[in-house]
Structure formats: structure tokens, C-alpha cells
C-alpha positions in Angstrom: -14.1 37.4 -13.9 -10.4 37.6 -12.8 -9.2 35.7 -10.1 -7.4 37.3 -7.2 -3.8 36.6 -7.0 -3.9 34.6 -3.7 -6.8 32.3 -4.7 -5.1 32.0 -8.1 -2.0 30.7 -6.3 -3.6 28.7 -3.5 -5.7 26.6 -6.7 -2.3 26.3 -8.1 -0.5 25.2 -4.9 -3.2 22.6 -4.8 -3.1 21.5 -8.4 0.5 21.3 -8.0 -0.2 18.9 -5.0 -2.5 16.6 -6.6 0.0 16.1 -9.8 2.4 15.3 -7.6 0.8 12.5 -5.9 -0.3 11.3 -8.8 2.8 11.0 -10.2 5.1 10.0 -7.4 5.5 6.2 -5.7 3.4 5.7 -2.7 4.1 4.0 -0.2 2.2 1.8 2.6 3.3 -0.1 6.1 1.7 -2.7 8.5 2.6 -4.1 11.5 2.6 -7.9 11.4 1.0 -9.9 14.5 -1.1 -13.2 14.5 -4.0 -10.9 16.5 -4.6 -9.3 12.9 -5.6 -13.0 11.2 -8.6 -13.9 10.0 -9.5 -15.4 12.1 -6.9 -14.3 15.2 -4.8 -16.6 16.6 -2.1 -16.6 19.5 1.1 -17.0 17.3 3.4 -14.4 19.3 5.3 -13.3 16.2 5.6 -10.3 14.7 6.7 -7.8 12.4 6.7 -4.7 10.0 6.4 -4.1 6.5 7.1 -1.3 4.0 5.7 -1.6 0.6 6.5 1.5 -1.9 4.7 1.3 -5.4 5.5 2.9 -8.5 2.6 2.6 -11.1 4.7 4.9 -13.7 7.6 2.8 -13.1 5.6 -0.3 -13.2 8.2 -1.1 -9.6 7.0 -3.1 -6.6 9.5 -2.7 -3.6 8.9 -4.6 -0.4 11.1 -4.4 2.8 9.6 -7.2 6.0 11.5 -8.3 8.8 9.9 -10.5 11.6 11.0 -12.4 14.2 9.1 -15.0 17.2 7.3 -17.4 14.7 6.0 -20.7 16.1 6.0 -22.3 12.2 9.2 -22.2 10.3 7.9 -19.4 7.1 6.5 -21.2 3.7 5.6 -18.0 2.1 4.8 -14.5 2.0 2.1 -12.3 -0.2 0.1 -9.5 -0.6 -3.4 -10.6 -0.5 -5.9 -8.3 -2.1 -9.2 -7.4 -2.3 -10.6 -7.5 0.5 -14.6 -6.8 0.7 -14.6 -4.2 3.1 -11.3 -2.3 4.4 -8.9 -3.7 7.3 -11.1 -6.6 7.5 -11.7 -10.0 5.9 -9.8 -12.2 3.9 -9.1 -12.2 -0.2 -6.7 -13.9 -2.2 -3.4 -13.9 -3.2 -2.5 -10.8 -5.7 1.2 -11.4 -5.9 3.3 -14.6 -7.3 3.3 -17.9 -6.3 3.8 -19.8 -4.2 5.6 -16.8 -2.5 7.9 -14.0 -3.2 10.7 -14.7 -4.8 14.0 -15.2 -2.4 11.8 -14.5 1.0 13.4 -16.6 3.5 11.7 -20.2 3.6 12.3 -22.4 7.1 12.8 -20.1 9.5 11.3 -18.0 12.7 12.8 -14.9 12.0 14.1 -12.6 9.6 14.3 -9.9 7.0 13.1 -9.4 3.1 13.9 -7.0 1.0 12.9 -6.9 -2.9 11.7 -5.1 -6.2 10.0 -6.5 -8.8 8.6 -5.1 -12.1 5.1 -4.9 -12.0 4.7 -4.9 -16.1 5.6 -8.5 -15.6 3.4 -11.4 -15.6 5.3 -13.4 -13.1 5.0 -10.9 -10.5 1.2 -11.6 -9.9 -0.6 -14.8 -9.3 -2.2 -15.4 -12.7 -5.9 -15.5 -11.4 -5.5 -11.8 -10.0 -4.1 -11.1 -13.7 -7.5 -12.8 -14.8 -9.8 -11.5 -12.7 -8.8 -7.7 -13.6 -8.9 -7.5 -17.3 -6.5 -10.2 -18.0 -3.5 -7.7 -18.3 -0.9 -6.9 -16.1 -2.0 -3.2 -16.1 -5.4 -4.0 -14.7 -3.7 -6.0 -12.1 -2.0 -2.8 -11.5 -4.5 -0.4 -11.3 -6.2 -3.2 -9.2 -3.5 -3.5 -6.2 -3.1 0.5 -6.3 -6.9 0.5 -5.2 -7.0 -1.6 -3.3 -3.8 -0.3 -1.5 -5.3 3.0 -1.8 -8.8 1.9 -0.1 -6.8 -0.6 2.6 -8.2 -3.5 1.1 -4.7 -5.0 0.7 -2.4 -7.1 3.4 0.9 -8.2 4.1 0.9 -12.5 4.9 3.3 -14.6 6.2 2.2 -18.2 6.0 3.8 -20.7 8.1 3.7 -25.0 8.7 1.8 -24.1 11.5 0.1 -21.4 10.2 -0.9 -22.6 6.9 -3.5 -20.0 6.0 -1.2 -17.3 7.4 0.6 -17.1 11.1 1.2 -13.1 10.9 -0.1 -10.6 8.8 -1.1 -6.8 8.7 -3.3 -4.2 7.0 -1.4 -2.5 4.7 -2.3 1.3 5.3 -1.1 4.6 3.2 1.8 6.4 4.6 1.3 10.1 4.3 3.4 11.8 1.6 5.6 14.5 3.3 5.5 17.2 0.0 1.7 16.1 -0.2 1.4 17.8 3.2 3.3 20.7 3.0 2.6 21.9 -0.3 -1.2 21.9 1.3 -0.1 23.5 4.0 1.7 26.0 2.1 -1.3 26.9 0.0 -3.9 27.2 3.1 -2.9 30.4 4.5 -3.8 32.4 0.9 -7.2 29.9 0.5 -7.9 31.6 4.0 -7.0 34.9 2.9 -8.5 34.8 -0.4 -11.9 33.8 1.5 -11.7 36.9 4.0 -11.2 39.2 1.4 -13.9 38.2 -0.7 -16.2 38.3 2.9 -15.4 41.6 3.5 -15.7 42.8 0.2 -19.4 41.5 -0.1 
């Protein structure tokens, strides 16, 4: 049975799209507040973080700034995998004790990194263990848990030890995702009418 052309290309726009989000970095933000702790508390910090990863690349970039603290910072993570999404707690995925050069001792600031995720010092060992004991099922691990918003953003203070701010990290919606979909919808429609008015 041949296809007609519009349905062909619509299946084709949306193969296109799925390649293409396979293929290309994704990337995920939170706000930071001590109201998203588990359990809350009143700490009247907060802040934002953007974290963009590349599983072809095997690259982990991370951009925070914060400010208002009541501790003076001790570390920063991504914690992952939480039970159930945008809830609960889980343990630490990434390095220890925190990420490499994020600022230690203060209130406020800003943090901006990339680290190769191919690496074994760029995950807390037990994560590595706990996923296959390689760094690629560590990988795979994050990206789902990313993916399913099972993954947060902490920043652990002296008087905050289990974490005065944090945030859910959420998917941010790729732009070329969105219009390659919307590109292909008006022939999907098309293609259905015709095929209902040819029945």
C-alpha cells in the first residue's frame, strides 16, 4: 500500500524529531528555595540552576547562582533517584564531597562547570555501584532520572547540613523538538481528512 505524500512526510518530520532529541544535549532547570527541602525549612535563600547533559559527549555542564543563605555553603550535588517524581529524598549521584571549585564559605554566589561524565570521579562511587558498576550505567541512570524528575539540585550548608536550598530539576523543552512537531501537524491533519473523505 503506498503512502500518501503528506502522511509520508509528516512520519518523517516526526522521525526526524525523535532522532534529534535523541541525539542532542538536554537540558534541565530548578529554582532553588529552602520551601522545596525535605523536609521544608524557612532558610530565605534562593536560587536557579541550569544543568545541560550530553550522553554522546559523555559532558555534564552546570551553571547555579544563589544568594540569602543563613549557613556559609559546604557543598553542592545532584541527588538522584528519587522514589517518586518532585518528591522525596535519594542520595548523592555526583562527586564528593561536592562539586569541584563550587564556592565553599559563603551566602551567595555563582557556579559554573563541565565535567566528563565517562569519568569516574565525576560520580560518587556508590551511584557508580549501584547502576552496573560502570560509569555508563551511571549515565544512563541520571539521564532517567533527569528525564522522569527524579533528580535535584542541593546546596548543603553549616546550618543546613542535610541541604538549606534545593530544587527539582525539570526538562526544559527543546525549541527544534517543538517546531519540527509543529511543522509536521498540519500534513498529519491533512493526511487524516483526506483518508476520511475518501472512505
Amino acid at each position: 500500500m503506498k503512502m500518501p505524500l503528506p502522511q509520508g512526510l509528516a512520519a518523517l518530520a516526526l522521525l526526524l524529531a525523535a532522532a534529534c532529541a535523541a541525539a542532542a544535549p538536554k537540558t534541565y532547570s530548578a529554582s532553588l528555595s529552602g520551601a522545596a527541602e525535605v523536609p521544608p525549612n524557612a532558610s530565605p535563600g534562593s536560587g536557579h540552576v541550569t544543568v545541560v547533559f550530553d550522553l554522546s559527549a559523555h559532558s555534564l555542564y552546570i551553571d547555579a547562582d544563589f544568594a540569602g543563605l543563613l549557613g556559609h555553603t559546604t557543598a553542592a550535588h545532584i541527588h538522584c533517584c528519587t522514589a517518586a517524581p518532585l518528591s522525596g529524598t535519594a542520595g548523592v549521584a555526583t562527586m564528593l564531597p561536592t562539586f569541584t571549585g563550587f564556592p565553599s564559605g559563603v551566602h551567595a554566589g555563582d557556579y559554573y562547570a563541565s565535567f566528563d561524565t565517562s569519568l569516574a570521579a565525576t560520580w560518587n562511587p556508590s551511584f557508580i555501584t549501584s547502576h552496573g558498576g560502570t560509569t555508563a550505567g551511571a549515565e544512563a541512570a541520571l539521564l532517567a532520572g533527569l528525564d522522569g524528575r527524579r533528580a535535584y539540585f542541593n546546596i548543603h550548608s553549616d546550618s543546613f547540613t542535610s541541604g538549606e536550598i534545593r530544587g527539582n530539576l525539570a526538562p526544559v523543552p527543546e525549541p527544534s523538538m517543538a517546531l519540527m512537531l509543529g511543522a509536521a501537524l498540519p500534513w498529519a491533519i491533512a493526511s487524516i481528512r483526506r483518508q476520511r473523505r475518501n472512505r
